[in-house]
C-alpha positions as CSV (number, residue, x, y, z in Angstrom):
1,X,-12.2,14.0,51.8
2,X,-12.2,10.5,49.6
3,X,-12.9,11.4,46.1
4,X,-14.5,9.7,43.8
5,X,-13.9,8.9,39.7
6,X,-15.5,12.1,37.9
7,X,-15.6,14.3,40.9
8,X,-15.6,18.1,40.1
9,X,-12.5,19.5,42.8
10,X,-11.7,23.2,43.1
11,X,-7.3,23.0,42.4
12,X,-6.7,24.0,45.9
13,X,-8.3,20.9,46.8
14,X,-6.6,18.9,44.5
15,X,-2.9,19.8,45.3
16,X,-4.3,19.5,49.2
17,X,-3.5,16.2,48.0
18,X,0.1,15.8,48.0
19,X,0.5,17.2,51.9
20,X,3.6,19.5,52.8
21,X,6.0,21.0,51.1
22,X,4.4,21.3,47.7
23,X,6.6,21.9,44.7
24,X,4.9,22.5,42.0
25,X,6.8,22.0,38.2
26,X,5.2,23.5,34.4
27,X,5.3,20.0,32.0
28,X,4.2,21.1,28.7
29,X,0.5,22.5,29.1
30,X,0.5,20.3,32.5
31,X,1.2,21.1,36.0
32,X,3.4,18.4,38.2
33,X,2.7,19.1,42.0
34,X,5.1,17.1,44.3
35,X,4.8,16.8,48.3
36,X,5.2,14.5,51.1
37,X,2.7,12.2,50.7
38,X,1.6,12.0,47.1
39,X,2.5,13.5,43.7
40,X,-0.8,15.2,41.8
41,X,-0.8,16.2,38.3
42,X,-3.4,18.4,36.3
43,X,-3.3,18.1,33.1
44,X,-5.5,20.3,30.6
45,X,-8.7,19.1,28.7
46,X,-6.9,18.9,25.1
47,X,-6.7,16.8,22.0
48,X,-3.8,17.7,20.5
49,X,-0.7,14.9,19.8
50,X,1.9,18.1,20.5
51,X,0.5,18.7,24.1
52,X,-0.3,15.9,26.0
53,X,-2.6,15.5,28.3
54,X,-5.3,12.6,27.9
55,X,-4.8,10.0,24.7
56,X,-7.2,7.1,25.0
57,X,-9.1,5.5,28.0
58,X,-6.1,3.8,29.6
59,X,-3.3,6.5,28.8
60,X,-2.2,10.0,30.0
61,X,0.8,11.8,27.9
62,X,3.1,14.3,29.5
63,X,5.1,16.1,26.8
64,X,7.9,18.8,27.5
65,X,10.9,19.0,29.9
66,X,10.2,17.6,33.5
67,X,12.8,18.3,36.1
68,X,14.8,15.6,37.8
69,X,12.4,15.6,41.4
70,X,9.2,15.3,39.7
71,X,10.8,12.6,37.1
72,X,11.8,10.7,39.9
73,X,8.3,10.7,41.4
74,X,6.7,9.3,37.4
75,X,8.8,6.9,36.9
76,X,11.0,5.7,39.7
77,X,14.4,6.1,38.0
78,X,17.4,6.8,40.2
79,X,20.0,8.1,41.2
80,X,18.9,11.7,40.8
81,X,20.5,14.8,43.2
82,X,19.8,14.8,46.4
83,X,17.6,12.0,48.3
84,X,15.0,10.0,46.2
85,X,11.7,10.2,47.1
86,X,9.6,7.3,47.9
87,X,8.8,5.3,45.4
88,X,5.8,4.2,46.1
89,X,3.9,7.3,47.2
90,X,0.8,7.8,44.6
91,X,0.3,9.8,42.3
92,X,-3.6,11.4,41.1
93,X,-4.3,12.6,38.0
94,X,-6.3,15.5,37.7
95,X,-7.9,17.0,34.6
96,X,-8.5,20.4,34.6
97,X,-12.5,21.4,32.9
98,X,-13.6,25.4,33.0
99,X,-12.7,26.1,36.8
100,X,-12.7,23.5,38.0
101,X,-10.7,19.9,37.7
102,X,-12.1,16.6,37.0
103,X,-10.6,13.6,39.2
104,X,-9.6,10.6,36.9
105,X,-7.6,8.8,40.1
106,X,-4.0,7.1,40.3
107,X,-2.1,6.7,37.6
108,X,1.2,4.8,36.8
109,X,4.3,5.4,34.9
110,X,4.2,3.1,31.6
111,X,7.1,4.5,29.3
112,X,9.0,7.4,28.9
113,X,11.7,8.8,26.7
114,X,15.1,10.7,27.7
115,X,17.4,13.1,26.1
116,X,20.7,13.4,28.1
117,X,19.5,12.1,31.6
118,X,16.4,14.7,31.1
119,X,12.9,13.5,31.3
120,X,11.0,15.0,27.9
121,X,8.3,12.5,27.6
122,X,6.2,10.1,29.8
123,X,3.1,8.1,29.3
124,X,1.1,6.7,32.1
125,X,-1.3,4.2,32.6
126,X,-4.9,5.2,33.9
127,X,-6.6,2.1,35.1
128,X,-9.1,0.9,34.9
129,X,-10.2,2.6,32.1
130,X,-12.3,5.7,31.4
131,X,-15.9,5.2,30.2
132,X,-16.8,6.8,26.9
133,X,-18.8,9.6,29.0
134,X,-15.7,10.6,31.7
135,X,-13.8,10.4,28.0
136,X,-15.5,12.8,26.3
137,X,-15.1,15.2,29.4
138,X,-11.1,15.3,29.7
139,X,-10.6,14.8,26.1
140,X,-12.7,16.6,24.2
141,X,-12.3,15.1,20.5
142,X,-10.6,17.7,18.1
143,X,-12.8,18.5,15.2
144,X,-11.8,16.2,12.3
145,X,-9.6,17.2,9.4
146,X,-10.8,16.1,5.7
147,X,-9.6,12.5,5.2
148,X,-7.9,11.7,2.2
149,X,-10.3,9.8,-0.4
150,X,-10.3,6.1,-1.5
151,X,-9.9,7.0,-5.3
152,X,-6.2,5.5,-5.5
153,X,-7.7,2.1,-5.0
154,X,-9.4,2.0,-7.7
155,X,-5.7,1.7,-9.4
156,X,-4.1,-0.7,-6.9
157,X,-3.8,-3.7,-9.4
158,X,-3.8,-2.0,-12.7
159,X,-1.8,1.1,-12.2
160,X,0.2,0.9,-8.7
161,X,2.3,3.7,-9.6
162,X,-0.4,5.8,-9.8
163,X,-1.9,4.3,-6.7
164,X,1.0,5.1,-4.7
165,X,1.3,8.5,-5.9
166,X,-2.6,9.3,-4.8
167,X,-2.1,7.4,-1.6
168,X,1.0,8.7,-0.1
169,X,0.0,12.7,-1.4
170,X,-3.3,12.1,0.8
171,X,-1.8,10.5,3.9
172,X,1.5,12.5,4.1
173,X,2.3,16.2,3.9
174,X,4.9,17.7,2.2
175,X,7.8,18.3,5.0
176,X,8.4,21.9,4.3
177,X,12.0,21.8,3.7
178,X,13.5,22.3,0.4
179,X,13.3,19.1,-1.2
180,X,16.4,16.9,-1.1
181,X,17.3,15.5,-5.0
182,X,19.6,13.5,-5.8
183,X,21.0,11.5,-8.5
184,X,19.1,8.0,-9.5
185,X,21.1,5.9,-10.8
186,X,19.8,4.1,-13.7
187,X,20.3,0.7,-12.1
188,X,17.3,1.8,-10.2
189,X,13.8,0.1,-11.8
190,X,11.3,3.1,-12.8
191,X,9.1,2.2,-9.8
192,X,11.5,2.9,-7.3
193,X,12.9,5.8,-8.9
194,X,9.3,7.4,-8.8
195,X,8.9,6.5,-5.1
196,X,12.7,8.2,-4.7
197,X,10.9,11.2,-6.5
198,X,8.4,11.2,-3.9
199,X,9.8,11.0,-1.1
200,X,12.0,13.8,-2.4
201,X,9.4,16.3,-0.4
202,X,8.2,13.6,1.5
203,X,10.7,12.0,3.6
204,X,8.9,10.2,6.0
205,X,7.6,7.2,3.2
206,X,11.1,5.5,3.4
207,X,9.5,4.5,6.3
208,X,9.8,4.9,10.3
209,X,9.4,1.0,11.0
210,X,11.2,-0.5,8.1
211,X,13.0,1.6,6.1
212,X,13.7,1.8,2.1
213,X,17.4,2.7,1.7
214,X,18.3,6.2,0.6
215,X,19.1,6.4,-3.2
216,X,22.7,7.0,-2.3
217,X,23.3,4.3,-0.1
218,X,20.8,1.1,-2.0
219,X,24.3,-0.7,-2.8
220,X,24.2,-4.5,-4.4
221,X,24.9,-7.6,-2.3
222,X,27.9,-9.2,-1.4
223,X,27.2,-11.8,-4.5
224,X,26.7,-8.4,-6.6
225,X,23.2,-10.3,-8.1
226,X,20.6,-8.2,-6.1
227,X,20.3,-4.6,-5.3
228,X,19.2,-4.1,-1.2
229,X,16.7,-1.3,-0.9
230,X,14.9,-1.8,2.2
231,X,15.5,-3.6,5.2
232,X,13.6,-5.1,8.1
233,X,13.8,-2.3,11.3
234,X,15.6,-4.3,13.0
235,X,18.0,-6.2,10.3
236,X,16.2,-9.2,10.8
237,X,15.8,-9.2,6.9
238,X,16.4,-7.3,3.7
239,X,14.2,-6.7,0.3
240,X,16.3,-6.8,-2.8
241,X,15.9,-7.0,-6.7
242,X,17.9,-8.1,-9.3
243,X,20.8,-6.0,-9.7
244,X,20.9,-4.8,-13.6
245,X,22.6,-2.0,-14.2
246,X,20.7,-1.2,-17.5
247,X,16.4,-1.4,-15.6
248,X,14.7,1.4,-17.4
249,X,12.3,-1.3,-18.2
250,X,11.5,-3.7,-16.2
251,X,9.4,-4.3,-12.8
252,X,11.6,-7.1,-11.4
253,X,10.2,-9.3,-8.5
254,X,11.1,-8.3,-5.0
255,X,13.0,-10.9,-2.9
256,X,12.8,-11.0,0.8
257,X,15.9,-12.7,2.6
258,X,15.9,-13.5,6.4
259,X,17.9,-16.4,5.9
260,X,20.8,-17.8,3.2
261,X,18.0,-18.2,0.9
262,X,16.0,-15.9,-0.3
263,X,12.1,-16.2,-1.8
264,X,10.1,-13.8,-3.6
265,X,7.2,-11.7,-2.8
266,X,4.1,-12.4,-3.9
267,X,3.7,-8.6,-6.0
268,X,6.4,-6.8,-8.3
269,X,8.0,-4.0,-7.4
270,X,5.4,-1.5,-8.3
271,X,2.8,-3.1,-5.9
272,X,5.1,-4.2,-3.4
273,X,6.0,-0.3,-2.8
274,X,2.3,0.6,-2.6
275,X,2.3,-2.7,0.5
276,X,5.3,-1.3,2.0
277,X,4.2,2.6,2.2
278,X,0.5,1.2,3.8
279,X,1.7,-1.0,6.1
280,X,4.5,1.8,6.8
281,X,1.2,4.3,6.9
282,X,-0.3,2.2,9.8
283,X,2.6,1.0,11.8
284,X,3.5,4.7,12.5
285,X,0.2,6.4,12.4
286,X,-0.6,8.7,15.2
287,X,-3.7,7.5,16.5
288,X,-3.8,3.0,16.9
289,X,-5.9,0.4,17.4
290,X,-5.8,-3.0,18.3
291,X,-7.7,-5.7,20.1
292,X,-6.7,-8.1,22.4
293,X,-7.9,-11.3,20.4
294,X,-9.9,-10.8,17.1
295,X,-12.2,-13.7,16.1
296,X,-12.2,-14.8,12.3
297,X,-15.5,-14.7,12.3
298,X,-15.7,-11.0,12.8
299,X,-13.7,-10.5,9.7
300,X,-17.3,-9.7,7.4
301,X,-18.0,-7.0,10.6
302,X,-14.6,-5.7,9.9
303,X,-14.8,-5.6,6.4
304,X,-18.2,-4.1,6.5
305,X,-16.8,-0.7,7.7
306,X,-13.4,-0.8,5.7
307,X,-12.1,-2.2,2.2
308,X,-9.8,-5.1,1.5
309,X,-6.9,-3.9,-0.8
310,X,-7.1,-6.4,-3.9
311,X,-3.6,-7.4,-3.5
312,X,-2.1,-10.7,-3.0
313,X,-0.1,-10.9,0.8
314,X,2.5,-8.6,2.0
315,X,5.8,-10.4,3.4
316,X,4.1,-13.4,2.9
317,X,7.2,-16.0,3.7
318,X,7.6,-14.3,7.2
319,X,4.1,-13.1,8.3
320,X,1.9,-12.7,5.2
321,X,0.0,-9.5,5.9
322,X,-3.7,-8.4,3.9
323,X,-4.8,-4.8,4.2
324,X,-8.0,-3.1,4.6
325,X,-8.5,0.5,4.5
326,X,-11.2,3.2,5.0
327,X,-10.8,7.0,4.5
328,X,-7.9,7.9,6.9
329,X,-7.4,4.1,8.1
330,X,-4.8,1.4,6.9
331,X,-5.9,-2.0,8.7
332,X,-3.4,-4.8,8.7
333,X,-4.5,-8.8,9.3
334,X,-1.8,-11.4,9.8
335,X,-2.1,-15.1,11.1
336,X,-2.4,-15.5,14.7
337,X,0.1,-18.9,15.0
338,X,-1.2,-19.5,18.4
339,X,-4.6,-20.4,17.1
340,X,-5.8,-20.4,13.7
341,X,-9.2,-19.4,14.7
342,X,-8.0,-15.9,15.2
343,X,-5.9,-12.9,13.1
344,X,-3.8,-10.1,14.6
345,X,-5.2,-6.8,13.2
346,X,-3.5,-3.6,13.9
347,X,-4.9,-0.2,12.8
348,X,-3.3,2.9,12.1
349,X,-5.6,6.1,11.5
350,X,-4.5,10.0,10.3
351,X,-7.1,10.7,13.0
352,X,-9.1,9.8,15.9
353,X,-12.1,10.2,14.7
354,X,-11.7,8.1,11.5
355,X,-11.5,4.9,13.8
356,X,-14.9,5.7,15.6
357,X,-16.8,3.5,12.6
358,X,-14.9,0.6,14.4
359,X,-16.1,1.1,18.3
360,X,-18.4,-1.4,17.9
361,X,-16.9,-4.3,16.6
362,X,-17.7,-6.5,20.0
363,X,-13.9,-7.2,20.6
364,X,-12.2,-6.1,23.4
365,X,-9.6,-2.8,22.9
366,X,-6.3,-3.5,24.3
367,X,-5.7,-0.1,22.6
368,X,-8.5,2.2,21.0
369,X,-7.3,5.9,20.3
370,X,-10.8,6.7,18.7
């Protein structure tokens, strides 16, 4: 029987789909069916990042160990043992609603991630996308947690220390370890020894794009006239400060070197930590956004729902970068080179929910998690 997007299939039905010799494989909180003729997975109706299942409108999420036959099927990687499958037989995505499962239709393997020749993670693409209504069905939005407030920007300019400290306590949890201390050197200026304090139980703001160098390893440059903290993810550049072994009191400019000559960023080193932790905050946020071509002339709509840090531009020799933000959401707009009458905006949001204000900007999504 030809089934249609939406269509409500008893399970039976759906692994009918696959034809003879089913195999059928646990993947996370997902079942992988596997037969002749087609592969057929049902995924459950979650929001949750830890279990899979359905992320946005033009992505599934498989999380957990998937053995090597159905792997093969995903994603079309070879050799595995014994004969390889047919590459191009289909595969259906299912979604699984009460007791019964929803048919989303053929999906496609995107990306996936490996740990010692095992599959543990695989996104694939759902096309064309989900409407909003089909959406709501197979990913029923989790209930929102409470989003950090907007109070440290009130201190952005005046107090950026202080900012920091309010920002990164509301966007980051503590990591539940015991906190790792170590020795700062007093070479180190007071704002980066604060920042060292704070990621002491909060790791993850040196940063999972570009990274700030551990206290232990930010070592002075080959002239011995700068100290490298924090370099570009993949060494395409490096921030540095004046080396002086004696900086209890200073806020020294931050220089940013990608070639033999180095020029300064537009903030001091008290700022420039607060720029580096928000665009750090959305670059490796759980939940995205970005559009496929965003108009300058949308920038008032854009800035209607969110607020423009007052800071001068981040990495502003290389791709100068302004931020806006909302409760939960750090926005970032860059130049578009191609054509000036458009900016590059990227989004990063502690939850799905807090990027629903933005739905209905009239630009098309190439990536909406909301």
């Amino acid at each position: 029987m030809p089934l249609t997007r939406s269509d409500m299939v008893d399970v039976r039905l759906a692994l009918d789909l696959v034809g003879s010799e089913l195999q059928v494989f646990p993947v996370g909180r997902a079942t992988v069916a596997v037969g002749t003729v087609a592969t057929v997975i049902i995924a459950e109706a979650v929001d949750d990042p830890l279990a899979g299942g359905v992320w946005n409108d033009q992505e599934l999420r498989l999380r957990g160990s998937v053995p090597a036959l159905a792997a093969s099927r995903l994603t079309g990687r070879q050799p595995f043992a014994g004969t390889e499958p047919d590459r191009d037989l289909p595969v259906y995505l299912f979604v699984r609603v009460a007791e019964l499962c929803a048919y989303v239709g053929p999906v496609r393997h995107s990306r996936s991630s490996w740990v010692d020749g095992e599959l543990y993670s695989c996104h694939l693409r759902i096309d064309p996308p989900l409407s909003c209504e089909l959406l709501g069905t197979v990913r029923p939005s989790a209930t929102s947690p409470s989003l950090p407030s907007l109070d440290w920007l009130d201190h952005s300019v005046s107090e950026p220390g202080k900012a920091l400290e309010l920002f990164i306590t509301g966007w980051y949890p503590e990591s539940g370890e015991p906190p790792a201390v170590a020795e700062i050197p007093r070479s180190i200026p007071p704002a980066l020894a604060d920042f060292y304090r704070l990621a002491e139980r909060r790791p993850a703001i040196l940063g999972g794009q570009n990274r700030i160098e551990p206290v232990d390893t930010v070592r002075p440059d080959s002239s011995a006239g700068y100290l490298v903290f924090a370099v570009e993810n993949q060494g395409g550049w490096e921030w540095s400060i004046p080396w002086d072994v004696d900086a209890s009191n200073t806020d020294p400019a931050v220089w940013i070197n990608e070639t033999d000559r180095p020029v300064p960023e537009q903030e001091p080193l008290s700022r420039f930590l607060l720029q580096f932790s928000l665009y750090e905050a959305a670059m490796t946020a759980s939940y995205k956004a970005f559009p496929r071509n965003f108009p300058k002339r949308l920038l008032p709509s854009l800035e209607s729902r969110l607020q423009r840090v007052p800071l001068r531009t981040f990495m502003s020799p290389i791709a100068p970068t302004e931020f806006l933000v909302g409760p939960g959401v750090v926005a970032l707009i860059t130049p578009t080179w191609q054509n000036e009458d458009e900016v590059d905006v990227w989004i990063g949001a502690l939850h799905r929910n807090a990027l629903q204000p933005l739905r209905e900007l009239g630009v098309e999504w190439q990536r909406f998690d909301g």
